[in-house]
C-alpha positions in Angstrom: 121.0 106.7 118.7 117.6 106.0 120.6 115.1 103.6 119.4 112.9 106.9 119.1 115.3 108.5 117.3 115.3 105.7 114.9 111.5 105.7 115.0 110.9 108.6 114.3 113.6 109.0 111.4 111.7 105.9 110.1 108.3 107.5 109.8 110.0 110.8 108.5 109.4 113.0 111.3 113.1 113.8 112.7 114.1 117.0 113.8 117.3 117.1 115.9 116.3 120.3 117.2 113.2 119.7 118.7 114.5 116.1 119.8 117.7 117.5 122.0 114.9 120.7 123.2 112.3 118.3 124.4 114.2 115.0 125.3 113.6 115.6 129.1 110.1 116.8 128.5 109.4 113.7 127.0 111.1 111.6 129.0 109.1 112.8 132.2 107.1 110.6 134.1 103.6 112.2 133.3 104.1 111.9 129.6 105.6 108.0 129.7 102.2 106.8 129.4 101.4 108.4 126.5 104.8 107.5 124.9 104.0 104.0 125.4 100.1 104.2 124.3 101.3 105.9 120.9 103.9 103.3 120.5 101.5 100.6 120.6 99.4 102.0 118.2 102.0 102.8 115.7 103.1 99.2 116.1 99.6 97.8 115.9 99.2 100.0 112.9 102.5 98.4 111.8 101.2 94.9 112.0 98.3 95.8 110.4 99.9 97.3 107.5 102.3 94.1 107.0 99.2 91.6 107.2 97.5 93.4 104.8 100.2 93.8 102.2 101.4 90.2 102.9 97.8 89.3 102.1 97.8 91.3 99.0 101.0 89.5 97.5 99.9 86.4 98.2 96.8 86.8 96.0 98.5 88.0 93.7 101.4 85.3 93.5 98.6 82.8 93.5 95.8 84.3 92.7 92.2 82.8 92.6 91.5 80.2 90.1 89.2 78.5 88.9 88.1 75.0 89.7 87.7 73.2 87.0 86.1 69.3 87.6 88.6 66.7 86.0 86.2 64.5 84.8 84.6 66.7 82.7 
């Protein structure tokens, strides 16, 4: 199976049928371009969406707290 295969089976979106009619369309010089420009920004959007969530779980595993003076 193709990494865009697996890609797009990832995000939901896999048809076999318009995959095998459209592989060569695709696959075609003129359109590599924008293969690899939509790529990128479903991986940026990737990386995005991992920093954010691993953001989120660390605040709440840790969470803010209060500082509290020891002398007092």
């Amino acid at each position: 199976m193709s990494k865009w295969a697996k890609l797009f089976k990832t995000l939901g979106i896999y048809d076999e049928d318009y995959h095998t009619k459209y592989r060569e369309y695709i696959h075609s010089k003129r359109y590599k371009t924008y293969i690899d420009l939509v790529a990128n920004d479903i991986q940026e959007k990737f990386r995005l969406d991992v920093n954010t969530k691993a953001k989120e779980m660390i605040d709440e595993m840790f969470g803010k707290k209060d500082f509290t003076c020891p002398d007092i």
